[in-house]
C-alpha positions as CSV (number, residue, x, y, z in Angstrom):
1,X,180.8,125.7,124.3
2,X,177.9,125.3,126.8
3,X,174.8,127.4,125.5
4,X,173.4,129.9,127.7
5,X,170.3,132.2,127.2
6,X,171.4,135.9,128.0
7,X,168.1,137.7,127.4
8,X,164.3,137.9,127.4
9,X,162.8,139.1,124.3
10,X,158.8,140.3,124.5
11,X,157.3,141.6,121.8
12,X,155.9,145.3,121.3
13,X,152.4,145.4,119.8
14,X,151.0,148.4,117.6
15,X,147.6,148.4,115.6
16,X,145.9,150.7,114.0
17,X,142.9,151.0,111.1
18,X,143.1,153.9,108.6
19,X,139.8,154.9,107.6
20,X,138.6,157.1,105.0
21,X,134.7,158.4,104.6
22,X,134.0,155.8,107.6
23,X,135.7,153.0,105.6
24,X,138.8,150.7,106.2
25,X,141.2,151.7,104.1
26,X,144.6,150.3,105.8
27,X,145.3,148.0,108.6
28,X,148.2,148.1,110.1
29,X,150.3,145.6,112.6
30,X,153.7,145.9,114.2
31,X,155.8,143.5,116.1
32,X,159.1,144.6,117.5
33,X,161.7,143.3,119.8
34,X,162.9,144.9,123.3
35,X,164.8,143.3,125.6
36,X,164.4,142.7,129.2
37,X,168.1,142.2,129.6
38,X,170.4,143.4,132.1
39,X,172.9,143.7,129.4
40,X,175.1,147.6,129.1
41,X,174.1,147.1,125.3
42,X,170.4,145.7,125.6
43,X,169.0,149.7,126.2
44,X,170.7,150.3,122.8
45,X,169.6,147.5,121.0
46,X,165.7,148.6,121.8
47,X,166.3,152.1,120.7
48,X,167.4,150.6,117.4
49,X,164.2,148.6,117.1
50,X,161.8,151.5,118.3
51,X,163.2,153.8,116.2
52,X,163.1,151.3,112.9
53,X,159.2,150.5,113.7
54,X,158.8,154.3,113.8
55,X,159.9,154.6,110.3
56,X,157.8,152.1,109.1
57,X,154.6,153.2,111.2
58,X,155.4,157.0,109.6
59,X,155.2,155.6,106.1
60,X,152.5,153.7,106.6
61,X,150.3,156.2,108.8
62,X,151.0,159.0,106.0
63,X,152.3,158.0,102.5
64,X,150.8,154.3,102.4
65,X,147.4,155.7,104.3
66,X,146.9,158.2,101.6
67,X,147.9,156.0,99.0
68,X,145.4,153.9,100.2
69,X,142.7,156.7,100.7
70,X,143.3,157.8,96.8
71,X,142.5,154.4,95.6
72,X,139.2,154.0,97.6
73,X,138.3,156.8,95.8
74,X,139.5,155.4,92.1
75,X,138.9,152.0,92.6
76,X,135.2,151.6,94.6
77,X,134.3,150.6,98.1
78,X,134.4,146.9,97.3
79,X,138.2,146.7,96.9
80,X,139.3,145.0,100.7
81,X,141.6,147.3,103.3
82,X,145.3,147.3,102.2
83,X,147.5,145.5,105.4
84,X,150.9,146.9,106.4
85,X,152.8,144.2,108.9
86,X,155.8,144.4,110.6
87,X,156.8,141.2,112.8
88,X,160.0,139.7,113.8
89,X,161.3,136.1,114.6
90,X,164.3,135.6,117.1
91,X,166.6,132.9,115.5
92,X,169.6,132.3,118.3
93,X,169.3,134.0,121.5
94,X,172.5,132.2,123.3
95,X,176.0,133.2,125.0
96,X,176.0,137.3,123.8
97,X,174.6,136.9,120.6
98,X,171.1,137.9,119.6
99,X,169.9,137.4,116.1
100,X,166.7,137.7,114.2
101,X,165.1,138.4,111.0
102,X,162.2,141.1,110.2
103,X,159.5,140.9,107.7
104,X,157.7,144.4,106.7
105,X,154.7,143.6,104.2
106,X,152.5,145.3,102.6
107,X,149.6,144.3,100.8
108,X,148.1,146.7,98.5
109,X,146.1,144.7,96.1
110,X,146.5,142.1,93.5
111,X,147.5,138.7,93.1
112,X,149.6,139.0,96.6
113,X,151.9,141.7,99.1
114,X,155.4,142.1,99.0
115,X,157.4,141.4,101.5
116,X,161.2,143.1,102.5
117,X,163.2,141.0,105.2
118,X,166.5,142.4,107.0
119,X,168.5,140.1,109.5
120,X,170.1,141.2,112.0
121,X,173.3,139.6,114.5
122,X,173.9,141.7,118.1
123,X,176.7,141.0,120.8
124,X,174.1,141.6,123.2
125,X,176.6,143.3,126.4
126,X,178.3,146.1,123.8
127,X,174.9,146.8,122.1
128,X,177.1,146.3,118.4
129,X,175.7,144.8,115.3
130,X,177.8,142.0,113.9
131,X,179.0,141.1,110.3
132,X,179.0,138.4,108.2
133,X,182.2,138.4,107.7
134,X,183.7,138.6,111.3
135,X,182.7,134.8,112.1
136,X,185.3,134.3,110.0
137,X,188.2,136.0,111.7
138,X,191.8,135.5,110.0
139,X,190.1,134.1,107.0
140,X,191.2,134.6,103.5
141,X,188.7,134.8,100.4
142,X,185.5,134.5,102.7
143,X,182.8,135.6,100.4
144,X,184.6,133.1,97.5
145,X,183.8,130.3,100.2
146,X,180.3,131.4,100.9
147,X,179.0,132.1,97.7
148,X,181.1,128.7,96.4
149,X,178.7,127.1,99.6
150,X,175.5,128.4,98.4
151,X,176.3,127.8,94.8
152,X,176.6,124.2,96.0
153,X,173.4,124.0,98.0
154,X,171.3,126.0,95.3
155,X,172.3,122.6,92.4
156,X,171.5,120.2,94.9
157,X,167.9,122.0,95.4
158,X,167.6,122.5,91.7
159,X,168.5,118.9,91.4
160,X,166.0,117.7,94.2
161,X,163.3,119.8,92.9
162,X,162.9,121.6,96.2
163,X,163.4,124.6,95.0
164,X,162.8,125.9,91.2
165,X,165.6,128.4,90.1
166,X,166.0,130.8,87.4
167,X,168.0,129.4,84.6
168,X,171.1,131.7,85.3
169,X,170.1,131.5,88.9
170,X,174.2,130.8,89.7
171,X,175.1,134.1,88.5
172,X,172.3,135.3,90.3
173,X,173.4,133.8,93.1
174,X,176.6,135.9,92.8
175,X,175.1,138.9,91.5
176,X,172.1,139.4,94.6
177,X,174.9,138.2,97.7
178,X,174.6,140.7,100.0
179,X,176.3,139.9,103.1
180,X,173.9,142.0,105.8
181,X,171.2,139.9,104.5
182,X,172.2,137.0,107.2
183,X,171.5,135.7,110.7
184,X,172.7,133.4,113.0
185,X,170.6,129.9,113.7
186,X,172.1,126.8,115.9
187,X,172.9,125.1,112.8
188,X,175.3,127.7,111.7
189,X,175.1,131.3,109.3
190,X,171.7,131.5,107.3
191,X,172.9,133.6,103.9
192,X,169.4,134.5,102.5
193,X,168.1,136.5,99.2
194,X,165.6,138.5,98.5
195,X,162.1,137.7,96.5
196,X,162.6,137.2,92.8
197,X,166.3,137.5,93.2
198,X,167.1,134.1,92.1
199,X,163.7,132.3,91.4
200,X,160.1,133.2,91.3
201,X,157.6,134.9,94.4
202,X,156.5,131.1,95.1
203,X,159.9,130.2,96.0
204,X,160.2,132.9,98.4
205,X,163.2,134.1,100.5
206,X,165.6,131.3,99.9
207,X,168.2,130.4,102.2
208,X,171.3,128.7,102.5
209,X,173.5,127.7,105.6
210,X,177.1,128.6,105.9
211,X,179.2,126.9,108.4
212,X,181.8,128.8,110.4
213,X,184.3,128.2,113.5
């Protein structure tokens, strides 16, 4: 199928500094999508971003800004400014489909942050999210292929030593799978899990690929 770019995605920028008694308490970042798309569904698509970096500029403006305001107060003016980031990476942009994943992180002291990623698959013209499991139309026992996939992939890392896994990291494997935690690359379905799921923070978000029609 010939490949054919369907949209322009710029990125929306929003910084701010939080500071209590004259000090920096919380820097905040955000990075969001919007479209420049002629697309029916591309208007409804940025809505959906706008609105989610909302959420997360709300929390951090108010509950993580006082948070961070209390433990200036507790902990001394030498501790450094807690960071709140929100960016995004666009991962196949081709023939209706958009995909991506988002990172929000927050930083609040310690060793390191934490970081929470969502991915997210868009048939750009309707505006509608996509599954996991509709690239796989007609199929039977999808999720026992998948996870029998990444099962696969996750011994041959183990094996390799690219990635260190928990000892029980198979039934991890199965335990953690969430399908909307997934986007679309050139080399097929990236199936990813969240920090500590099924190894340590150092191994961070692993991922597996998933082929599909």
């Amino acid at each position: 199928m010939e490949r054919r770019p369907q949209s322009i995605v710029e990125t929306v920028k929003y910084q701010r500094v939080i500071k209590c008694h004259g000090r920096a308490v919380l820097r905040i970042r955000q990075s969001y999508p919007r479209l420049l798309s002629q697309a029916a569904g591309a208007e409804r698509i940025n809505r959906y971003y706008k609105a989610l970096a909302e959420r997360w500029r709300l929390r951090w403006e108010e509950e993580l800004g006082s948070q961070a305001c209390e433990a200036l107060a507790e902990q001394g003016e030498d501790r450094p400014p807690w960071e709140a980031v929100l960016d995004f990476t666009v991962t196949y942009d081709e023939n209706d489909l958009l995909s991506l994943y988002m990172d929000a992180y927050e930083f609040t002291g310690g060793a390191h942050g934490h970081t929470v990623r969502r991915g997210d698959t868009w048939e750009v013209s309707e505006g509608m999210p996509r599954s996991l499991f509709s690239f796989f139309p007609g199929e039977k026992r999808v999720k026992r292929r998948i996870l029998a996939e990444i099962t696969a992939e996750a011994q041959a890392m183990q094996t390799s030593g690219v990635h260190a896994f928990f000892d029980d990291y198979e039934t991890l494997i199965r335990e953690h799978f969430d399908a909307e935690l997934f986007y679309v690359t050139a080399e097929g379905l990236v199936v990813f899990y969240p920090l500590y799921a099924i190894g340590p923070y150092v191994e961070g978000f692993v991922s597996f690929v998933v082929s599909f029609v």
